[in-house]
C-alpha positions, 0 to 999 in steps of 0.5 A: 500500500505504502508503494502505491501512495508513493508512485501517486506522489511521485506522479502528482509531483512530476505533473505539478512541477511541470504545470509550475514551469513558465510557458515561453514563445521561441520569440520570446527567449534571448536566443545566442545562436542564429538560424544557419540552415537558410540563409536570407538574401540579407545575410549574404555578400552583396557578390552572392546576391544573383539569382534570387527567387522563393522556395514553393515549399517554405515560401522563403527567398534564396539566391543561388548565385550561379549553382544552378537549378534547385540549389542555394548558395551559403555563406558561412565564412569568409572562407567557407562558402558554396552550393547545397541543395536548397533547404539542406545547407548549414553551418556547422560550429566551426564555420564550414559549410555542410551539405546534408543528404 
């Protein structure tokens, strides 16, 4: 019986503690990190700027600067930069670009 009214506590506690816990919007937290897996137009070199458009799935511009049909442009660093296939590009922490599958 002892195990019983434990195992309810335990559950009244985790359900309390999880209701007690202030609710935030991701626009409403100070974020340190930017989002690196699509670039704006706006955060490219004004060189990379060619050929912009609007990707029909998200409805989000990208340019791809000569890459060819489907593909988008990243720049990463000033030494790290290049063509992914639109919407599969990212920087990784060390600021290389990265072509996911």
């Amino acid at each position: 019986m002892k195990t019983i009214a434990f195992a309810v506590a335990a559950i009244f506690a985790v359900v309390l503690s999880a209701l007690a816990a202030p609710i935030t919007t991701p626009a409403e937290t100070p974020s340190l990190l930017h989002r690196v897996d699509w670039q704006a137009p706006e955060q490219l070199p004004p060189r990379l700027r060619n050929h912009c458009a609007y990707d029909v799935e998200s409805g989000r511009p990208y340019c791809s600067d000569h890459c060819g049909f489907n593909y988008q442009v990243y720049a990463c660093s000033p030494h790290s930069f290049g063509c992914c296939r639109v919407g599969f590009g990212y920087c990784d922490w060390t600021g290389l670009l990265r072509c996911h599958p």
